[in-house]
N, C-alpha and C positions, 0 to 999 in steps of 0.2 A: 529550557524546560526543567522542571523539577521532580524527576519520575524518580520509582526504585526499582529501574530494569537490573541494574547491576545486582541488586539485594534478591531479586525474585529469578536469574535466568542464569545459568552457566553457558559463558559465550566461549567460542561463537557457536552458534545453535541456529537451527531452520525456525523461523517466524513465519506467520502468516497475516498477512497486511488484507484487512477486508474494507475496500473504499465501497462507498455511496454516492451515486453521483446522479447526473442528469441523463437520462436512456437517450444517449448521443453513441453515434459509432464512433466518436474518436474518442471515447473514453478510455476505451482498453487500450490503447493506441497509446495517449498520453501516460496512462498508470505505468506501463511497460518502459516507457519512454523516460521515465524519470527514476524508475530501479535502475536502469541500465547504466544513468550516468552514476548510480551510488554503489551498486552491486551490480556489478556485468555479469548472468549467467543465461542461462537460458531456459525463460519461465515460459509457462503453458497455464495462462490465468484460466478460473474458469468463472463465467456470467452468469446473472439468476434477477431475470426484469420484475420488477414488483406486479402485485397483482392486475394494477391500472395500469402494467407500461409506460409511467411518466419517470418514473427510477430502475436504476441498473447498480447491481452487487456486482462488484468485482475480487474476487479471492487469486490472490499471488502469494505463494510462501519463498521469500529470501532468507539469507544465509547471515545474520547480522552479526558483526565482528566484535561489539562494544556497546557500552549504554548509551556512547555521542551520535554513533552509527545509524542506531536506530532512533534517537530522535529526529537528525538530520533528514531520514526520513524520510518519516512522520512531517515533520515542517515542509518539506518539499514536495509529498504529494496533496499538502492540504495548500497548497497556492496553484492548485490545477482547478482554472478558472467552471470547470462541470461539477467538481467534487463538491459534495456536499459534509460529508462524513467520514474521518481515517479512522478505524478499529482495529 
């Protein structure tokens, strides 16, 4: 990835990861489930179903160490086969 987290962020700083995905209950499940293997802490996501209930907002804020860090991610929660959208 070719971002300018390093130029826009003083790390390590609290981020907050807003995924989009498919209003499946194991979305938060998996979103949580893939911080944990890059940032182990202990999040408390919170959900917001769209107006039609066919999508779910996921908001988690981690602790990102580095601009790799947070790409790393960034790429690893957008191959969670529900997600739709990493913001």
């Amino acid at each position: 990835m070719n971002t300018k987290f390093d130029e826009l962020l003083d790390f390590p700083c609290p981020f907050p990861f807003k995924v989009l995905g498919v209003a499946d209950d194991a979305l938060v499940e998996q979103v949580v489930a893939v911080l944990q293997q890059h940032a182990p802490g202990d999040y408390t996501p919170t959900t917001k179903p769209s107006s039609k209930g066919n999508y779910l907002s996921v908001t988690v804020t981690v602790t990102a160490q580095n601009k790799e860090h947070l790409e790393t991610m960034y790429s690893a929660l957008g191959q969670i086969e529900l997600v739709r959208v990493v913001l």
